[in-house]
PyMOL Python script that loads the backbone (N, CA, C, O; Angstrom):
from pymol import cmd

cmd.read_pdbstr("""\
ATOM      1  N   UNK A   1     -77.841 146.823  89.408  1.00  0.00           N
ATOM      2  CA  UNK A   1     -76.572 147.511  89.222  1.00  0.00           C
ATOM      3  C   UNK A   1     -75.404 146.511  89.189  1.00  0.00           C
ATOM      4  O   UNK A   1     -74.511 146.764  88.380  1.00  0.00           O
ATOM      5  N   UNK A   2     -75.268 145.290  90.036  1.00  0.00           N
ATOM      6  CA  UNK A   2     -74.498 145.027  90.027  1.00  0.00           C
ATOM      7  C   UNK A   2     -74.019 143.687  88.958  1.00  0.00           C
ATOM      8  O   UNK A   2     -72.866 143.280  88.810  1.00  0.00           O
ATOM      9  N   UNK A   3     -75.311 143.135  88.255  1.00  0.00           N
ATOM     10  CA  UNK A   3     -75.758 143.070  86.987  1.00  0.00           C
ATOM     11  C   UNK A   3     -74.547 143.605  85.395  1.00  0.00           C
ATOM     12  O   UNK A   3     -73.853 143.219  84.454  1.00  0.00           O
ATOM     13  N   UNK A   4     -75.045 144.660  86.101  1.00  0.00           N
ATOM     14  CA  UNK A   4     -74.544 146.001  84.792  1.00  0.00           C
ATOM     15  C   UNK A   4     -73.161 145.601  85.174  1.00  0.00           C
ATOM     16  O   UNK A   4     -72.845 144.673  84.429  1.00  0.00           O
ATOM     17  N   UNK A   5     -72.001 145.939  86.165  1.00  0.00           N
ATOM     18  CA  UNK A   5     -71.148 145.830  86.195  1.00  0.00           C
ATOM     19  C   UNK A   5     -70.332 144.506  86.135  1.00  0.00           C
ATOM     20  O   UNK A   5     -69.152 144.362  85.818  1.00  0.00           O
ATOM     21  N   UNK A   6     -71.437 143.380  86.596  1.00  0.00           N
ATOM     22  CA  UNK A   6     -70.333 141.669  86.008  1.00  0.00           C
ATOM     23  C   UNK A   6     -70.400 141.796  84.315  1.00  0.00           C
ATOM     24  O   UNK A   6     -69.420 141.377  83.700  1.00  0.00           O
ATOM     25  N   UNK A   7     -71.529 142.360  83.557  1.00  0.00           N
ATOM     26  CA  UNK A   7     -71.478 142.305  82.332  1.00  0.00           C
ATOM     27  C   UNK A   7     -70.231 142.924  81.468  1.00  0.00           C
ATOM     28  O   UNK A   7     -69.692 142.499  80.447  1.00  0.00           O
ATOM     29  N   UNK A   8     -69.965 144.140  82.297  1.00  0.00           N
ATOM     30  CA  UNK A   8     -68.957 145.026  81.523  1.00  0.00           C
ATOM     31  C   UNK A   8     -67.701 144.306  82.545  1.00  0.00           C
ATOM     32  O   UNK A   8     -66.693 144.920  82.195  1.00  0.00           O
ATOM     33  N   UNK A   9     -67.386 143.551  83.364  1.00  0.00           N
ATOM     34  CA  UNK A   9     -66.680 142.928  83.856  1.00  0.00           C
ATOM     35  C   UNK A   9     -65.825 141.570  82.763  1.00  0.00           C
ATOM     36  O   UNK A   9     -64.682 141.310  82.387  1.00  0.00           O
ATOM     37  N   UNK A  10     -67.096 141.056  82.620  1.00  0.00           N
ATOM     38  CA  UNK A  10     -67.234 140.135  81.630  1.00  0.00           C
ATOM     39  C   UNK A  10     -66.880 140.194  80.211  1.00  0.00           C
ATOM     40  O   UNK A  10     -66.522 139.362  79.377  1.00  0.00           O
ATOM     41  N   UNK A  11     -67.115 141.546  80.214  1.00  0.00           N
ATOM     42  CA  UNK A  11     -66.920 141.958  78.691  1.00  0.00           C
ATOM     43  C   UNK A  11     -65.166 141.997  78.892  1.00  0.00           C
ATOM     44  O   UNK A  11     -64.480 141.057  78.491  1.00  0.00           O
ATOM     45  N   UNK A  12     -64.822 142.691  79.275  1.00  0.00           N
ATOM     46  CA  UNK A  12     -63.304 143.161  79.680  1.00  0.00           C
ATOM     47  C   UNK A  12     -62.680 142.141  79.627  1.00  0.00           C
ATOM     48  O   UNK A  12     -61.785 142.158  78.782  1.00  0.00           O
ATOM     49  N   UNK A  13     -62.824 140.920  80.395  1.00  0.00           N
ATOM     50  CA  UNK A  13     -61.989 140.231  80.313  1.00  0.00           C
ATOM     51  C   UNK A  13     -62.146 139.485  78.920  1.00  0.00           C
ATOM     52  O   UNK A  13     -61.161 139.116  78.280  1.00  0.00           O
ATOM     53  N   UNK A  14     -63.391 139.299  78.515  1.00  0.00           N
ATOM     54  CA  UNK A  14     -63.669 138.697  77.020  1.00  0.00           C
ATOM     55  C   UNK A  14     -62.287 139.321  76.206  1.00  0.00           C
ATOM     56  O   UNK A  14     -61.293 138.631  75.981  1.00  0.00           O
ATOM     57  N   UNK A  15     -62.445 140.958  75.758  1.00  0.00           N
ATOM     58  CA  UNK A  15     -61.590 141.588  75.043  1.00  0.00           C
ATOM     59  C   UNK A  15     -59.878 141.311  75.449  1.00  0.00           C
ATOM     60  O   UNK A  15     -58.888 141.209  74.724  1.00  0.00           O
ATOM     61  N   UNK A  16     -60.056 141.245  76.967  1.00  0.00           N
ATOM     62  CA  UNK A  16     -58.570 141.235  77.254  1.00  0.00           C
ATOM     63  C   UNK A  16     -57.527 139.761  76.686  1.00  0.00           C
ATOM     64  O   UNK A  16     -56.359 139.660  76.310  1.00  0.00           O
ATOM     65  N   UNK A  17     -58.870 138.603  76.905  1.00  0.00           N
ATOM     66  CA  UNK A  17     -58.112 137.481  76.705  1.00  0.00           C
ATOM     67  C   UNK A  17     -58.603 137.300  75.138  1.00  0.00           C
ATOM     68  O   UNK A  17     -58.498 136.127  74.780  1.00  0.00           O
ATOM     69  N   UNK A  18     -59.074 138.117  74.203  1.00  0.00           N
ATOM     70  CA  UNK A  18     -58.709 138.018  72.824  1.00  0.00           C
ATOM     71  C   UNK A  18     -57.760 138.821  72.206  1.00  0.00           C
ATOM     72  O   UNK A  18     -57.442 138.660  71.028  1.00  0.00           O
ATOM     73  N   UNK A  19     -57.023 140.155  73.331  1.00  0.00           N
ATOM     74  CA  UNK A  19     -55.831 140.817  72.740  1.00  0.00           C
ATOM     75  C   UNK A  19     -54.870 139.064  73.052  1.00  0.00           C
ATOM     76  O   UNK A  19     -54.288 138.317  72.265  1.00  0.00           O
ATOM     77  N   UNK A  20     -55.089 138.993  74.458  1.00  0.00           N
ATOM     78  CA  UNK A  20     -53.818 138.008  74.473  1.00  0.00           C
ATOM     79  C   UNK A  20     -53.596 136.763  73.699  1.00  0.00           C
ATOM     80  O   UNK A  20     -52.497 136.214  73.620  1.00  0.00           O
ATOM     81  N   UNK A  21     -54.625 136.360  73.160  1.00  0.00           N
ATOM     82  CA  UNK A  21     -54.617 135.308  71.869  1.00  0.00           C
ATOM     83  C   UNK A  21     -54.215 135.606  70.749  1.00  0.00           C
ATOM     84  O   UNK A  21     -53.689 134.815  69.965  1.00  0.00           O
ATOM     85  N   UNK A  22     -54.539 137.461  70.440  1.00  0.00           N
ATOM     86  CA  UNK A  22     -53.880 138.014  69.325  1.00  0.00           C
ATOM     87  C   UNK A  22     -52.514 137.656  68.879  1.00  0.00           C
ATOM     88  O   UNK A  22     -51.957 137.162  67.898  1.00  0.00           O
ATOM     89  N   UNK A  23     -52.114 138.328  70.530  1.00  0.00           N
ATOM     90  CA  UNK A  23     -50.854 138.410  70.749  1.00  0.00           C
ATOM     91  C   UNK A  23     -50.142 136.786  70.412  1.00  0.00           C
ATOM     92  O   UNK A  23     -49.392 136.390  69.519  1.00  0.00           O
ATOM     93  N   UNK A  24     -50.636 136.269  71.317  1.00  0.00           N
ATOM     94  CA  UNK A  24     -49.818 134.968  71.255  1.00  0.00           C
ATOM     95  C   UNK A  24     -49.563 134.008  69.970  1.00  0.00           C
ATOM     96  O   UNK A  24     -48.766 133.073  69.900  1.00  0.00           O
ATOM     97  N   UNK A  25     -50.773 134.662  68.613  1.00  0.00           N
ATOM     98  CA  UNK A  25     -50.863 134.276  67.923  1.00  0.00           C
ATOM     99  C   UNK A  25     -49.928 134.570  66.761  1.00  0.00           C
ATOM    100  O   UNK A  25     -49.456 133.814  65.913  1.00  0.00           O
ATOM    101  N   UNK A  26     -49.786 135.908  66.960  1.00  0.00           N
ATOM    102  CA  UNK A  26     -48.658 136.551  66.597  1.00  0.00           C
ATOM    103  C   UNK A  26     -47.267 135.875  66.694  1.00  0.00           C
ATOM    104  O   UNK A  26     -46.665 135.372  65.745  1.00  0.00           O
ATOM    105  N   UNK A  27     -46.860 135.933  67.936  1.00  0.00           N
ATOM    106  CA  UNK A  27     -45.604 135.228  68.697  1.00  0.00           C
ATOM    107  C   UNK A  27     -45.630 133.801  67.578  1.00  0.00           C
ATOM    108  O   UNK A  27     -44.890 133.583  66.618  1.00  0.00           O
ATOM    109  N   UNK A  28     -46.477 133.184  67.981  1.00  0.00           N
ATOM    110  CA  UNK A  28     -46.064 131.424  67.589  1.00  0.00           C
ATOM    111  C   UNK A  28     -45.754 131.757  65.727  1.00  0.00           C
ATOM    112  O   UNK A  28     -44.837 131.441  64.968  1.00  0.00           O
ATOM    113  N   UNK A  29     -46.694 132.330  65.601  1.00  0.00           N
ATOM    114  CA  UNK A  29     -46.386 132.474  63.582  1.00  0.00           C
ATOM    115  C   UNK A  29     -44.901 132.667  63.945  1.00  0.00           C
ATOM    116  O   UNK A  29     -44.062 131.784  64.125  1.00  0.00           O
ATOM    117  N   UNK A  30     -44.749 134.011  64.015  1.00  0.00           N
ATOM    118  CA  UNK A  30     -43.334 134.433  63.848  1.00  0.00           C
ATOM    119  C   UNK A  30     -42.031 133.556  64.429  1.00  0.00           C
ATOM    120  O   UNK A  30     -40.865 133.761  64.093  1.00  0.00           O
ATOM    121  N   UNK A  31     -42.403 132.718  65.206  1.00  0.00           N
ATOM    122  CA  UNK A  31     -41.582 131.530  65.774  1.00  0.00           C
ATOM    123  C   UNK A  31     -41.320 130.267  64.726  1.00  0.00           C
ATOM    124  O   UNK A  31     -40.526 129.330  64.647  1.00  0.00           O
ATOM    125  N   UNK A  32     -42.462 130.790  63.955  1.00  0.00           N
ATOM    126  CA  UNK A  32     -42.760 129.283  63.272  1.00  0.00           C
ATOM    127  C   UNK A  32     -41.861 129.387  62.124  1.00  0.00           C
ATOM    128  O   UNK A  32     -41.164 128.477  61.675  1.00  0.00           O
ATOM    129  N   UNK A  33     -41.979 131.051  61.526  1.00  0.00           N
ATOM    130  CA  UNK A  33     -41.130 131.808  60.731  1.00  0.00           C
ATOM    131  C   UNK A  33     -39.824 131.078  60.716  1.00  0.00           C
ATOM    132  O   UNK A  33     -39.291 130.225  60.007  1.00  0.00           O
ATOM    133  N   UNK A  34     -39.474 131.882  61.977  1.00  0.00           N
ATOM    134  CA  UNK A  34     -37.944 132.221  62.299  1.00  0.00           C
ATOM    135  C   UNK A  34     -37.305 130.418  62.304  1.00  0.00           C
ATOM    136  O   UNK A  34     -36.296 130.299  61.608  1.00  0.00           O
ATOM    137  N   UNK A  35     -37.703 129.323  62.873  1.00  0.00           N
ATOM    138  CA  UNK A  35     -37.508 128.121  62.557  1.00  0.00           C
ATOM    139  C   UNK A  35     -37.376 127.278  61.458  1.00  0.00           C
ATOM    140  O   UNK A  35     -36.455 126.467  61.362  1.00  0.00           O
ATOM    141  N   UNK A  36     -38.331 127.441  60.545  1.00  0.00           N
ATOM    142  CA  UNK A  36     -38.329 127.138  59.617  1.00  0.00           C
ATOM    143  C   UNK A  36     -37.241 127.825  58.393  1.00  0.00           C
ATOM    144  O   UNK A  36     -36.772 127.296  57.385  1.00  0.00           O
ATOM    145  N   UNK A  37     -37.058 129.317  58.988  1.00  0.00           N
ATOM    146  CA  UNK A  37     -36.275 129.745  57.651  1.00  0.00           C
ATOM    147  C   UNK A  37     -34.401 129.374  58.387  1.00  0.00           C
ATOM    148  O   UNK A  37     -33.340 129.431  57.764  1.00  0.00           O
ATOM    149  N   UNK A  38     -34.587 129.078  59.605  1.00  0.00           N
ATOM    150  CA  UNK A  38     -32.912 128.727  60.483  1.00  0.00           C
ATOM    151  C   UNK A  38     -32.596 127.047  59.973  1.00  0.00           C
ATOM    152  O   UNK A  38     -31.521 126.456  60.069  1.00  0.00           O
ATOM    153  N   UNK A  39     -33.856 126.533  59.429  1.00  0.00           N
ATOM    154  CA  UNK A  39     -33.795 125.004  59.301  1.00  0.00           C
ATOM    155  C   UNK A  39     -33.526 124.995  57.894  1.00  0.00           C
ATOM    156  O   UNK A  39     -32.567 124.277  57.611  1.00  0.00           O
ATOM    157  N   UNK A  40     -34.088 125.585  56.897  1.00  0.00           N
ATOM    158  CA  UNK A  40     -33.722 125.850  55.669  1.00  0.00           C
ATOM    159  C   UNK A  40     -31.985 126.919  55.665  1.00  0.00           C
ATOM    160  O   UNK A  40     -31.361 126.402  54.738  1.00  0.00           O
ATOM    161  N   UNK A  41     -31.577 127.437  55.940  1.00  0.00           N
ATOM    162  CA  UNK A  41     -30.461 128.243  56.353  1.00  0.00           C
ATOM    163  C   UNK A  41     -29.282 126.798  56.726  1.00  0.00           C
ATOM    164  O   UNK A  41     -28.219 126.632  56.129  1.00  0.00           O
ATOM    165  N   UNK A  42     -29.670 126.139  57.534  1.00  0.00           N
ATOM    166  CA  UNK A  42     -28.950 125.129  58.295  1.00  0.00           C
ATOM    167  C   UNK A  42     -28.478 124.101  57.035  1.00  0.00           C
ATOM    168  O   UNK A  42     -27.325 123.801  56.726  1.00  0.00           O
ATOM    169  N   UNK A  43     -29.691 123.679  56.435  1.00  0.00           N
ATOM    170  CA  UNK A  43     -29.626 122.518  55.242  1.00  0.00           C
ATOM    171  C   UNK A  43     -28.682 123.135  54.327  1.00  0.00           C
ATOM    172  O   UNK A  43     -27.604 122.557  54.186  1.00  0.00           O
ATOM    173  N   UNK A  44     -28.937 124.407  53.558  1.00  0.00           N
ATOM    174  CA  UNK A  44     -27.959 124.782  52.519  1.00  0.00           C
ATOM    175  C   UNK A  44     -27.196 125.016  52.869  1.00  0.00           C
ATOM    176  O   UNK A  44     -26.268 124.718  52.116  1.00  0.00           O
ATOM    177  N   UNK A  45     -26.780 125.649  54.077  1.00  0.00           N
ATOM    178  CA  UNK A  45     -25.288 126.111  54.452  1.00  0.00           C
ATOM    179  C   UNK A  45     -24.327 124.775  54.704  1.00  0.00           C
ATOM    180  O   UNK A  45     -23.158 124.769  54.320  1.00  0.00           O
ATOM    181  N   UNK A  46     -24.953 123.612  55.408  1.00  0.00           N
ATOM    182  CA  UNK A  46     -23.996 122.447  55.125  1.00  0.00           C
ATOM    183  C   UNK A  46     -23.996 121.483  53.887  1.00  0.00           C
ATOM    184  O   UNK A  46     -23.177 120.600  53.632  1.00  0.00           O
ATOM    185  N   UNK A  47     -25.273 121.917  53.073  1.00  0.00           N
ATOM    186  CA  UNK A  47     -25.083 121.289  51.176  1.00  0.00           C
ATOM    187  C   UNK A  47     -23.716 121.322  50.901  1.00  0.00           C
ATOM    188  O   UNK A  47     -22.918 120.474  50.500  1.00  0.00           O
ATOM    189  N   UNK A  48     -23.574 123.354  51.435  1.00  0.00           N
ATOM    190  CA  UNK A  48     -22.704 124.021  50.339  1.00  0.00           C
ATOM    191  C   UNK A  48     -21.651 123.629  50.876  1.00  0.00           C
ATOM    192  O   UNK A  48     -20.659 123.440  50.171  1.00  0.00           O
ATOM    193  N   UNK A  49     -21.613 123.421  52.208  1.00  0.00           N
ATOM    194  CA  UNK A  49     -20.185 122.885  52.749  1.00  0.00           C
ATOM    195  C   UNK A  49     -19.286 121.747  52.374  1.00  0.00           C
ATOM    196  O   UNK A  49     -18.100 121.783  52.045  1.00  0.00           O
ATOM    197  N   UNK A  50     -20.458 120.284  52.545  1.00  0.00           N
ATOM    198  CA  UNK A  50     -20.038 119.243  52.097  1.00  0.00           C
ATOM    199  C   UNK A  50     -19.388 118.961  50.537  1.00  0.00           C
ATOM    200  O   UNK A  50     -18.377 118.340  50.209  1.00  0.00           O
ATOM    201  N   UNK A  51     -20.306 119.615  49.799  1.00  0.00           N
ATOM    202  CA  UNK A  51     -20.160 118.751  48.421  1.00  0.00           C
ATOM    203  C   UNK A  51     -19.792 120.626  47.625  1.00  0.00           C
ATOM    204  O   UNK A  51     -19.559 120.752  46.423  1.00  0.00           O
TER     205      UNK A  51
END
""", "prot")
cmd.dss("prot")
cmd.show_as("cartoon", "prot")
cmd.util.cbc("prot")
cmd.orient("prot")
């Protein structure tokens, strides 16, 4: 019995720490996003300034 329950123990946390990789995986893209398009934003907005 107690077998049965480290397995589904085991399992749980398996699933839990692949939502949270989901998740986190999520997060960093969209970080990576949001940086990259503030760094491109940054460059043209002082192109247009300077010249």
């Amino acid at each position: 019995m107690s077998k049965v329950i480290d397995i589904f123990k085991n399992m749980f946390l398996d699933i839990f720490s692949m939502g949270k990789g989901f998740v986190y995986g999520f997060v960093m893209v969209g970080l990576f996003i949001v940086i990259c398009a503030a760094l491109i934003y940054g460059v043209l907005f002082l192109k247009n300034l300077i010249f």
